[in-house]
DODOGU-640454 format. One record per atom (N, C-alpha, C, O, CB): x, y, z. Coordinates in steps of 0.05 Angstrom, whole numbers, padded with zeros to 5 digits, always signed. Atoms other than C-alpha are relative to their C-alpha. Glycine has a CB too. Example, Ala and Ser with C-alpha at 12.3 -4.5 7.8 and 13.67 -1.06 7.14 Angstrom:
2
+00018-00024+00000 +00246-00090+00156 +00018+00024+00000 +00039+00024+00013 -00020+00001+00025 -00016-00024-00001 +00273-00021+00143 -00015+00022+00014 -00005+00044+00018 +00009+00009-00029 
//
This chain:
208
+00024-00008+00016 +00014-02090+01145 -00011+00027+00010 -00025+00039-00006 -00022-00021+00002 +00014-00021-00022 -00008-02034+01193 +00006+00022-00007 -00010+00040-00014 +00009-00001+00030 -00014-00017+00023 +00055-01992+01163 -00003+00005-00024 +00006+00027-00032 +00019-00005-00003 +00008-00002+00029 +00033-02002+01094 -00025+00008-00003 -00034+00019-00023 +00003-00024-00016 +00028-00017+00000 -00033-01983+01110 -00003+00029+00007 -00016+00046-00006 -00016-00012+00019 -00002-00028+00002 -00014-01923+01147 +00016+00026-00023 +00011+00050-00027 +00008+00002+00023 -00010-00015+00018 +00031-01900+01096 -00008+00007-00021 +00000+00027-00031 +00016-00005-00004 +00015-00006+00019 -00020-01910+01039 -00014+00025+00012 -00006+00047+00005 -00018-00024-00009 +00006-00021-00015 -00058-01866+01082 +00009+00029-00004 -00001+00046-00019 +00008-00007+00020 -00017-00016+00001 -00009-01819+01093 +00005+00023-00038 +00007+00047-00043 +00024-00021+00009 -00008-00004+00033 +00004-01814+01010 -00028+00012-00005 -00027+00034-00017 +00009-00032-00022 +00030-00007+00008 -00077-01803+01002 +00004+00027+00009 +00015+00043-00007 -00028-00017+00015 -00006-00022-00007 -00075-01746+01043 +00019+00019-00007 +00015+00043-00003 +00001-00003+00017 -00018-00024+00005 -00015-01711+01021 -00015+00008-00030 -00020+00031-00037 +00038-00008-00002 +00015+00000+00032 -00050-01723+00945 -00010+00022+00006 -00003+00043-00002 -00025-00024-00013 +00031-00019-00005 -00107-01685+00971 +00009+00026+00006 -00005+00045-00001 -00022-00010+00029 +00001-00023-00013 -00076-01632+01004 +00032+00025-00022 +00039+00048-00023 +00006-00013+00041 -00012-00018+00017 -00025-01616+00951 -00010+00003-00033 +00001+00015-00052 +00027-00008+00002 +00004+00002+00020 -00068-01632+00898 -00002+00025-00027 -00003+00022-00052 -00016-00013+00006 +00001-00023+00008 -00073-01556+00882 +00003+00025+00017 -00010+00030+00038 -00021+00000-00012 -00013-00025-00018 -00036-01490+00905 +00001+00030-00006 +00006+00031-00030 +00026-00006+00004 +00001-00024+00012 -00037-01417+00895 +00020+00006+00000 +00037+00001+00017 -00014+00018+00007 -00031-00009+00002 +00018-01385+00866 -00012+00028-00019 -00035+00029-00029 +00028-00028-00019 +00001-00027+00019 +00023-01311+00827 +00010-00006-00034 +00031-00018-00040 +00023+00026+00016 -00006+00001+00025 +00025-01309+00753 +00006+00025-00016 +00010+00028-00040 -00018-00012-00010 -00006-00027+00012 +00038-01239+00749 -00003+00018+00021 -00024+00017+00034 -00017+00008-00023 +00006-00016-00024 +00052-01183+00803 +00024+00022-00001 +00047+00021+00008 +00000-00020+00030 -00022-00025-00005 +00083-01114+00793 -00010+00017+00020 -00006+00041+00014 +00005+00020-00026 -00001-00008-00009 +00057-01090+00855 +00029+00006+00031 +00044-00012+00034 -00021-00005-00004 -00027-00007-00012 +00115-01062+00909 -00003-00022+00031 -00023-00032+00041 +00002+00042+00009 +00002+00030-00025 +00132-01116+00972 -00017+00007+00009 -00035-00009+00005 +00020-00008+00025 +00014-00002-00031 +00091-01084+01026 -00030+00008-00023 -00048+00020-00011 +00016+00033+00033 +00029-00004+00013 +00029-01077+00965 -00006+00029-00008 -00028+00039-00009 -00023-00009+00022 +00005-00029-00003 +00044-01004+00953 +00005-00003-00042 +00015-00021-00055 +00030+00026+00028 -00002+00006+00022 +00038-00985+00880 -00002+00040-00004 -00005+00051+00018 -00024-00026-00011 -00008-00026+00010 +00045-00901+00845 -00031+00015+00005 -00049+00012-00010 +00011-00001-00036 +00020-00005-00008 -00008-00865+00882 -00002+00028-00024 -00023+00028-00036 -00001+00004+00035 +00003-00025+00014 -00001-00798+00840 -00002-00002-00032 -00009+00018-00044 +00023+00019+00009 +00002-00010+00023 +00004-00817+00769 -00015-00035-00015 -00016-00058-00005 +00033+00016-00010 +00018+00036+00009 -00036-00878+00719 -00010+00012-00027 -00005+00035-00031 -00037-00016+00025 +00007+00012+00008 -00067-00894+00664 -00030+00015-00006 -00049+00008+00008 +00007-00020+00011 +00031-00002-00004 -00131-00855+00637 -00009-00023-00002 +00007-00041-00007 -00016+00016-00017 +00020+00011+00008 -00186-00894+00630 -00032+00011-00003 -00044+00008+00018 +00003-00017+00013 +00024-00017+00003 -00254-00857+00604 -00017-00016-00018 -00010-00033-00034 +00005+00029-00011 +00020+00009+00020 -00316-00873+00574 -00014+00020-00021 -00022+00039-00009 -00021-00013+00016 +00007-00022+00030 -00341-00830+00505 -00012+00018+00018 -00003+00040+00014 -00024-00011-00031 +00011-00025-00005 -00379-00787+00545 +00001+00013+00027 -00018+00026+00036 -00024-00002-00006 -00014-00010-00019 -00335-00770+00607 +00011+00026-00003 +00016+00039-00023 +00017-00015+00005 -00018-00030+00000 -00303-00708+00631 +00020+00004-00017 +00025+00027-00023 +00013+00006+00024 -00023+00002+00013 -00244-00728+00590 -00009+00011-00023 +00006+00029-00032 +00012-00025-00002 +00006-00008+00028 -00280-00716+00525 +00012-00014-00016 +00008-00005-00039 +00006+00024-00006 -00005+00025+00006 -00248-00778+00504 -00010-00027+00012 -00019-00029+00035 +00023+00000+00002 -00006+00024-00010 -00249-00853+00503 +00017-00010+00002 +00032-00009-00018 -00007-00013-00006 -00025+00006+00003 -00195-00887+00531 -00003-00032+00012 -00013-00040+00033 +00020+00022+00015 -00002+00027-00018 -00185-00960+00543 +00022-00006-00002 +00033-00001-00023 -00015-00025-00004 -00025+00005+00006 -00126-00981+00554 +00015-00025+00027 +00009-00025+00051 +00015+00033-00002 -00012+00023-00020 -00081-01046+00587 +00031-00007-00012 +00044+00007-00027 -00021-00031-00002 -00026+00002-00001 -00015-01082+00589 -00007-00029-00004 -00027-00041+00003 +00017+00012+00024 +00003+00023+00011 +00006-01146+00554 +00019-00016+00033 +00026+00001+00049 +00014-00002-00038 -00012+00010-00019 +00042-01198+00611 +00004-00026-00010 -00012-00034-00028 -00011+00003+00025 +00000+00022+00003 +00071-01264+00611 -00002-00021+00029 +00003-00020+00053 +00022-00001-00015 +00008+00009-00034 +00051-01310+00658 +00020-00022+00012 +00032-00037-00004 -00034-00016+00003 -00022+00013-00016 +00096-01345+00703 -00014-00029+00009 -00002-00050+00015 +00010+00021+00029 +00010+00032-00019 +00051-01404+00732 -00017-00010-00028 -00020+00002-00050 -00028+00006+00038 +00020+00012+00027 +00003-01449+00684 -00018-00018+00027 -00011-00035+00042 +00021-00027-00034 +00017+00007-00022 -00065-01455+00728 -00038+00015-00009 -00048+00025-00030 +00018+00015+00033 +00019-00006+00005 -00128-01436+00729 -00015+00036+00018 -00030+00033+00037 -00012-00030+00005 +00002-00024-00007 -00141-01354+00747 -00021-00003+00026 -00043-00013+00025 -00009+00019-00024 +00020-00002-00018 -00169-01344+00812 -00009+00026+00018 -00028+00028+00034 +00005-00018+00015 -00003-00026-00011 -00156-01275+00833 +00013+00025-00010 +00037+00028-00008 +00011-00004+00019 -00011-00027+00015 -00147-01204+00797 +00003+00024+00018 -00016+00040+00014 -00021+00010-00024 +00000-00021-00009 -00129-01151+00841 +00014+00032-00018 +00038+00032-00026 +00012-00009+00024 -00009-00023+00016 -00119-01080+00805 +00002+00022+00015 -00016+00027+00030 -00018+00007-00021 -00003-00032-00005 -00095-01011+00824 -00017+00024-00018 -00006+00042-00031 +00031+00006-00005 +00024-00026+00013 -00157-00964+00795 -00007+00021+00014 -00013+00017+00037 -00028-00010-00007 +00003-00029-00019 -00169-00895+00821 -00024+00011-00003 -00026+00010-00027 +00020+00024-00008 +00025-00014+00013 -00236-00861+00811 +00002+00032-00009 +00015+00041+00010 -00023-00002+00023 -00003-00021+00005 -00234-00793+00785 -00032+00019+00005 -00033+00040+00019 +00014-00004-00026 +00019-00012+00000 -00306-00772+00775 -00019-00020-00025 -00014-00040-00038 +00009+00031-00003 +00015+00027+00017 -00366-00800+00734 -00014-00029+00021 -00018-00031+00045 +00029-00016-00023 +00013+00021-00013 -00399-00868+00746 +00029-00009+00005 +00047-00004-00010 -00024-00021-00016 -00011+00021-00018 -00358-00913+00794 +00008-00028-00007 +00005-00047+00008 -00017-00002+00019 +00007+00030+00012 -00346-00971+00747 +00017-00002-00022 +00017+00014-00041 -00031-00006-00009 -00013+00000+00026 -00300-00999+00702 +00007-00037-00013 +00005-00056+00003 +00032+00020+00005 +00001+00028+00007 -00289-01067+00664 +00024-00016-00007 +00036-00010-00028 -00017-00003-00020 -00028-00002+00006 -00225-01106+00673 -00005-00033-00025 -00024-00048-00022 +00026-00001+00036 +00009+00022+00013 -00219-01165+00616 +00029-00006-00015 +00041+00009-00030 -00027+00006-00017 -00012+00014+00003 -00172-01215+00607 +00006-00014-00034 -00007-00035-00038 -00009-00012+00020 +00004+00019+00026 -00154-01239+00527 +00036-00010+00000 +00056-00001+00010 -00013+00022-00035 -00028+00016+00010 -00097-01286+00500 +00013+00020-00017 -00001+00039-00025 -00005-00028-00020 -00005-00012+00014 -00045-01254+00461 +00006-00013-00032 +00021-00031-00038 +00016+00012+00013 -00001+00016+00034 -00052-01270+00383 +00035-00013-00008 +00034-00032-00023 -00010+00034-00030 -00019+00020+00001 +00019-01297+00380 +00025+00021-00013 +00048+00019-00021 -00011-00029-00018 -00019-00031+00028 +00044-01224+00342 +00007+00015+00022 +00028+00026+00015 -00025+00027-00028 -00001-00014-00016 +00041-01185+00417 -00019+00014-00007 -00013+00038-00009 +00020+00008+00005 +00027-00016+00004 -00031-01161+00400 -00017-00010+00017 -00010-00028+00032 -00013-00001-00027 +00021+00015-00016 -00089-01177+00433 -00015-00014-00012 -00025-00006-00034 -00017+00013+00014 +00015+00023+00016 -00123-01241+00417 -00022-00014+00012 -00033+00005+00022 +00019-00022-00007 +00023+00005-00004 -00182-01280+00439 -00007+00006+00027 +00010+00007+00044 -00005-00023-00006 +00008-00010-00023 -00225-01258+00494 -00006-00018+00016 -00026-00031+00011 -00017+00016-00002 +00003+00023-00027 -00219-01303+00563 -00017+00001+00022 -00027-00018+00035 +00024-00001+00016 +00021-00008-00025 -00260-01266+00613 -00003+00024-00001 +00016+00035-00013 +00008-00006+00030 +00002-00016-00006 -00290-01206+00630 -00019+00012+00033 -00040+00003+00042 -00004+00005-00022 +00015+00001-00037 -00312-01181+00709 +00001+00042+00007 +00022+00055+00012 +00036-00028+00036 +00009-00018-00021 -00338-01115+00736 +00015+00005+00019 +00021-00013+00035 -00019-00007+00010 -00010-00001-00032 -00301-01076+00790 -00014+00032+00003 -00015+00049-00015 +00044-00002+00007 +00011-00040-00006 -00334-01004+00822 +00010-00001+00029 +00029-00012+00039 -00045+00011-00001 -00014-00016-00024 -00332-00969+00888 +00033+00004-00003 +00043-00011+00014 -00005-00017+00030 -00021+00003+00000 -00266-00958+00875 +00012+00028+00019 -00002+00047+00026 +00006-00004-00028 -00011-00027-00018 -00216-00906+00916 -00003+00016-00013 -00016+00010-00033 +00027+00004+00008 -00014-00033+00002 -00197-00829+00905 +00015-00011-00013 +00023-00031+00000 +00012+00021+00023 -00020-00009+00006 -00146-00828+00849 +00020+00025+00020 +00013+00045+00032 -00010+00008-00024 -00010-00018-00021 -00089-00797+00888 +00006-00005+00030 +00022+00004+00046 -00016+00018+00001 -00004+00009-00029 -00102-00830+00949 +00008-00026+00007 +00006-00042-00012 -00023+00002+00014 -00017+00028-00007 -00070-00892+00982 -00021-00018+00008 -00024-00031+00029 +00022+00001+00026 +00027+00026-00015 -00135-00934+00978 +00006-00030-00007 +00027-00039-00016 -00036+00005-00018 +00001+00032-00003 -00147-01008+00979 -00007-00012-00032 -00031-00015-00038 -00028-00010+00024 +00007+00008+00019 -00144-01033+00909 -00024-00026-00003 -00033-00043+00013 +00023-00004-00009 +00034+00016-00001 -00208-01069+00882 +00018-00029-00007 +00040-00032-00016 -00032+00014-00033 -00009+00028+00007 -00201-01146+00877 -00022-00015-00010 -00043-00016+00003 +00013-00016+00022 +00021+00014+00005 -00240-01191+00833 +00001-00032-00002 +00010-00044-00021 -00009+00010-00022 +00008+00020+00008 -00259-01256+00846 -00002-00021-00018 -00027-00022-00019 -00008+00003+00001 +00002+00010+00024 -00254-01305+00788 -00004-00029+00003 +00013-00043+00012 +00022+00007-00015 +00009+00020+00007 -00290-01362+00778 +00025-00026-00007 +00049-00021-00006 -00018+00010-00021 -00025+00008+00021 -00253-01430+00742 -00011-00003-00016 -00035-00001-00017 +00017-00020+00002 +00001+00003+00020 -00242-01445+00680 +00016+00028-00020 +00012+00027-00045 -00027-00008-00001 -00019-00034+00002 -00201-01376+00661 +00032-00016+00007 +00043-00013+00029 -00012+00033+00035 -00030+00015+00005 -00129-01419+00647 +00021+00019-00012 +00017+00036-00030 -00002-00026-00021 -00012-00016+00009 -00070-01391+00641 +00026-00021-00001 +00033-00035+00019 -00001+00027+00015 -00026+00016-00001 -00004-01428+00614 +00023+00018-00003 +00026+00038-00016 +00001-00022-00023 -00033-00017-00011 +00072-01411+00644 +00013+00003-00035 +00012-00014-00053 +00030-00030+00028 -00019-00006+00015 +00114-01374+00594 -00019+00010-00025 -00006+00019-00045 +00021-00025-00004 +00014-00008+00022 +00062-01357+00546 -00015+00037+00005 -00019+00047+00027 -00023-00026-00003 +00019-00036-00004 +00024-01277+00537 -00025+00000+00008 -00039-00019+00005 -00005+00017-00029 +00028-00006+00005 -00040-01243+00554 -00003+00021+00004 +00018+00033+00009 -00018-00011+00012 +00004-00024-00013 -00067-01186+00570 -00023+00016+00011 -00044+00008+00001 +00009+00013-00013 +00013-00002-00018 -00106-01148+00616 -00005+00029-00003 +00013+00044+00003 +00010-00011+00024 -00001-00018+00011 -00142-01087+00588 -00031+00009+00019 -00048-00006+00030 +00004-00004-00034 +00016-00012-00029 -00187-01034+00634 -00020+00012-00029 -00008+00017-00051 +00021+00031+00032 +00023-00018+00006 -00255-01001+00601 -00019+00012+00018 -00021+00003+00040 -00015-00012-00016 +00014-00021-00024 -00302-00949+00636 -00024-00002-00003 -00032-00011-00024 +00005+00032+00001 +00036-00006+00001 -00374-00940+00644 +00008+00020-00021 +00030+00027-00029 -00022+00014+00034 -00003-00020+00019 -00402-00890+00594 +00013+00034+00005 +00021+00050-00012 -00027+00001-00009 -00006-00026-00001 -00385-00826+00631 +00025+00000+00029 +00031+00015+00048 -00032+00018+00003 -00019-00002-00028 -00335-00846+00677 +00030+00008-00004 +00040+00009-00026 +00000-00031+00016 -00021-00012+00002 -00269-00820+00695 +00018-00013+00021 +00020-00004+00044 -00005+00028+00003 -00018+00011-00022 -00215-00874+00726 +00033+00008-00009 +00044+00021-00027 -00007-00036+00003 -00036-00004+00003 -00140-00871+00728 +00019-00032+00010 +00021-00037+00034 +00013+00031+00028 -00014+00024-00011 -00099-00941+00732 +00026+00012+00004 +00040+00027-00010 +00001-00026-00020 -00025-00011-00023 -00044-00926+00780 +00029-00021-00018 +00029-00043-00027 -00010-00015+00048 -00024+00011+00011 +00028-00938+00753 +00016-00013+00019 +00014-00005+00042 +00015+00020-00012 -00019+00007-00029 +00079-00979+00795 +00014+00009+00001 +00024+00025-00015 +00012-00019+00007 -00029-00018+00000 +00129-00958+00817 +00016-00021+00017 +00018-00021+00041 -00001+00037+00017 -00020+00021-00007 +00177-01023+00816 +00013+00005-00032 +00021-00016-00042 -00014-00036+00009 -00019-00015+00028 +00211-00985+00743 -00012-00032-00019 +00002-00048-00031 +00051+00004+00007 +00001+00018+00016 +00172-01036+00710 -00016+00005-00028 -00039+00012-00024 -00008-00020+00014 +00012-00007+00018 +00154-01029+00632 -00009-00024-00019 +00002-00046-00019 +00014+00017-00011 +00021+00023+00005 +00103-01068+00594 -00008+00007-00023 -00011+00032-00025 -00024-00004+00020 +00012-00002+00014 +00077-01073+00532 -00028+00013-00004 -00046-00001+00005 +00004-00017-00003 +00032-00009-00005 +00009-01029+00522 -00004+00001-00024 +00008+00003-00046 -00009+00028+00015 +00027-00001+00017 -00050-01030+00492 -00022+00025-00003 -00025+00037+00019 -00017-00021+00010 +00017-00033-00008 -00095-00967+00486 -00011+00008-00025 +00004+00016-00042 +00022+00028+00012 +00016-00007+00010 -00152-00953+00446 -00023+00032+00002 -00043+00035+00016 -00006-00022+00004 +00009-00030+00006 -00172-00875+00426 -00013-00005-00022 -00009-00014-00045 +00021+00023-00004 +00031-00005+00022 -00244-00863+00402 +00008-00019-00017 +00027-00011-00031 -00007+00032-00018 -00010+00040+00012 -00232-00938+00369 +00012+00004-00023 +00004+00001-00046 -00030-00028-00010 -00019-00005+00015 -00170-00919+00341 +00016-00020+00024 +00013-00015+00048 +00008+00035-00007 -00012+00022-00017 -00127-00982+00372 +00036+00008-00008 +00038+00014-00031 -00014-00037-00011 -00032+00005-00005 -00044-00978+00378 +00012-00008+00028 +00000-00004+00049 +00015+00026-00006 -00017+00011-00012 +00013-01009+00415 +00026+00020+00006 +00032+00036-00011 +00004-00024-00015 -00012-00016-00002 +00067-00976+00450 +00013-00012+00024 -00001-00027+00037 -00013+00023-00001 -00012+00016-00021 +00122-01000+00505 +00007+00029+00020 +00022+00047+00014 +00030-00023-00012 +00011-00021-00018 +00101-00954+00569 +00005-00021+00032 +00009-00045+00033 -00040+00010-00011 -00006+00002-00016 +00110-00955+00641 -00036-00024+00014 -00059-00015+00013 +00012+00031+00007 +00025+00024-00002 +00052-01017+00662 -00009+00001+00031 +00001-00004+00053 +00011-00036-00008 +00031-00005-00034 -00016-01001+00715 +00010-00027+00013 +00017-00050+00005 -00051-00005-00011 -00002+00026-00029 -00006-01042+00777 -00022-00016+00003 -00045-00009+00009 +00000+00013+00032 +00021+00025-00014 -00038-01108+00788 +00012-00027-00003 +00032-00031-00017 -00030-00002-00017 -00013+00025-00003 -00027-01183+00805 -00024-00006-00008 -00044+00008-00006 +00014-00012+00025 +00014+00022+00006 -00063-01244+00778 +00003-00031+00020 +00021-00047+00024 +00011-00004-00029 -00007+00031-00018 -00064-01305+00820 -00011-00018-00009 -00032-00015-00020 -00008-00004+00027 +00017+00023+00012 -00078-01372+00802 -00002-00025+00018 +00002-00023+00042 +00012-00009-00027 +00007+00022-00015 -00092-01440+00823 +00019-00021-00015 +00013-00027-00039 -00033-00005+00001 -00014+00010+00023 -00034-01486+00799 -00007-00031+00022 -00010-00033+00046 +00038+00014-00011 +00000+00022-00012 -00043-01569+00800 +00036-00015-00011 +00046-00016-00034 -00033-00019-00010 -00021+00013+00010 +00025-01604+00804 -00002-00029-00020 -00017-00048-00017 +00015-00005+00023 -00014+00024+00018 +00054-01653+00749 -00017-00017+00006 -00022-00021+00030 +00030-00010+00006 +00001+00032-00012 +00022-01720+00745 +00025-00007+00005 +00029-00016+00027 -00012-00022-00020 -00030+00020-00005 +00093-01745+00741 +00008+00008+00035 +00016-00012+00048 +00034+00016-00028 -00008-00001-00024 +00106-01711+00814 -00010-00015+00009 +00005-00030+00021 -00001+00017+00012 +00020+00007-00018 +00052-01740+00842 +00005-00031-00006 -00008-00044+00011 -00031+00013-00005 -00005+00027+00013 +00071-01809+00811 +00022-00012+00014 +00023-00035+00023 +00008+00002-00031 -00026+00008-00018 +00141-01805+00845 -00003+00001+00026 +00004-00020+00037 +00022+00016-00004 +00018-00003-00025 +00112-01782+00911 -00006-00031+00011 +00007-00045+00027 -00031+00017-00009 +00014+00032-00004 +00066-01851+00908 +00030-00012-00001 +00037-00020+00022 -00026-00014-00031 -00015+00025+00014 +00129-01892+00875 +00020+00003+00037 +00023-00016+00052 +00022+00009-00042 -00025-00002-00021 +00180-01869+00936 -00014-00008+00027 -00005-00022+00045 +00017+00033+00002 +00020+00015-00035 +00127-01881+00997 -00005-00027-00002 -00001-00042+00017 -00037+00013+00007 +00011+00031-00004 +00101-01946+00974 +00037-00011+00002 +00041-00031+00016 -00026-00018-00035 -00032+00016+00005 +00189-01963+00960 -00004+00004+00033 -00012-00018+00041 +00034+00020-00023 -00012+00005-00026 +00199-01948+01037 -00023-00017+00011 -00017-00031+00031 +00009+00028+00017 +00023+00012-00013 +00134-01977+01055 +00011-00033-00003 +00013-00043+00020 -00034+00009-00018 -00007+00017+00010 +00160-02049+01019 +00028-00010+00026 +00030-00030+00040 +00005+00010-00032 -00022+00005-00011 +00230-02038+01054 -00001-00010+00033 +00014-00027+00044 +00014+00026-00005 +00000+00003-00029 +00198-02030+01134 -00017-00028-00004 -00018-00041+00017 -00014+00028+00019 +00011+00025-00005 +00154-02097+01112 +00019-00025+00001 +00018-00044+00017 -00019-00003-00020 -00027+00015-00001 +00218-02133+01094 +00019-00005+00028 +00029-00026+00035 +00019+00015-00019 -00012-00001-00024 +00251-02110+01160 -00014-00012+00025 -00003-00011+00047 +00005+00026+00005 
//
């Protein structure tokens, strides 16, 4: 009995401790976290140095199915306010952008140009993302600001998005550096077999 108790035990605790795990759902940055310090991605707001507006992002598919817990981006600052808005929508099912999932604030950001510490945002739950399916992940600026999303440089090309003076097109371009992380819960069915195979040996050492 002692064995069947500790091994229930045993099974509780692993529940608990694998009940949810982080895994990446998207990550074109380079192994050691390095990503295209010299070239990116305007991004301006109507009344920036640019003399344009530019928003512009990349569509992705996501590899895990979980709940978003972490956006890290490669954004550069150029000049202007310090601030730009990164925001998460589904893709309408055409490779367009389709309903809007989240949106989060990132500033202080580095020197465009320089090998700074990309900004990382935080993300709440409830921001789901399911494996094998689209979304995409599109940058806007304060009103007078002037950023640059840094390109990778792992030769990877991506579907974009990019909106001039709200003139919107699509175009398959070299895709700004950033990872998504999520929070994935395994299978009920794992977790079912897990239980089914501990309590089977648990049965077997009571027999013995």
């Amino acid at each position: 009995m002692r064995v069947y108790k500790l091994l229930i035990t045993a099974f509780l605790a692993t529940s608990a401790a694998v009940s949810a795990f982080a895994d990446i759902a998207f990550n074109d940055f380079d192994n050691a976290g390095g990503f295209n310090t010299g070239n990116g991605w305007t991004i301006c707001g109507p009344n920036g140095s640019v003399g344009q507006n530019w928003d512009q992002g990349n569509q992705f598919t996501s590899l895990t199915t979980g709940d978003v817990t972490k956006i890290t981006v490669a954004m550069g600052y150029v000049n202007g306010t310090n601030s730009a808005t990164m925001s998460l929508y589904a893709d309408s099912g055409s490779d367009t952008v389709g309903a809007l999932k989240g949106s989060w604030n990132i500033s202080n950001m580095g020197s465009f140009g320089s090998a700074y510490s990309p900004s990382v945002i935080n993300v709440g739950g409830g921001v789901g993302l399911v494996a094998g399916q689209k979304y995409w992940l599109i940058a806007d600026s304060a009103n007078d600001a002037w950023l640059a999303w840094n390109f990778n440089n792992m030769g990877i090309n991506q579907i974009k998005y990019w909106n001039n003076n709200g003139t919107g097109s699509y175009s398959t371009n070299t895709a700004g550096t950033y990872r998504i992380d999520t929070t994935v819960v395994p299978e009920p069915v794992s977790m079912i077999a897990l239980g089914a195979g501990i309590l089977a040996i648990s049965r077997r050492r009571r027999s013995a």
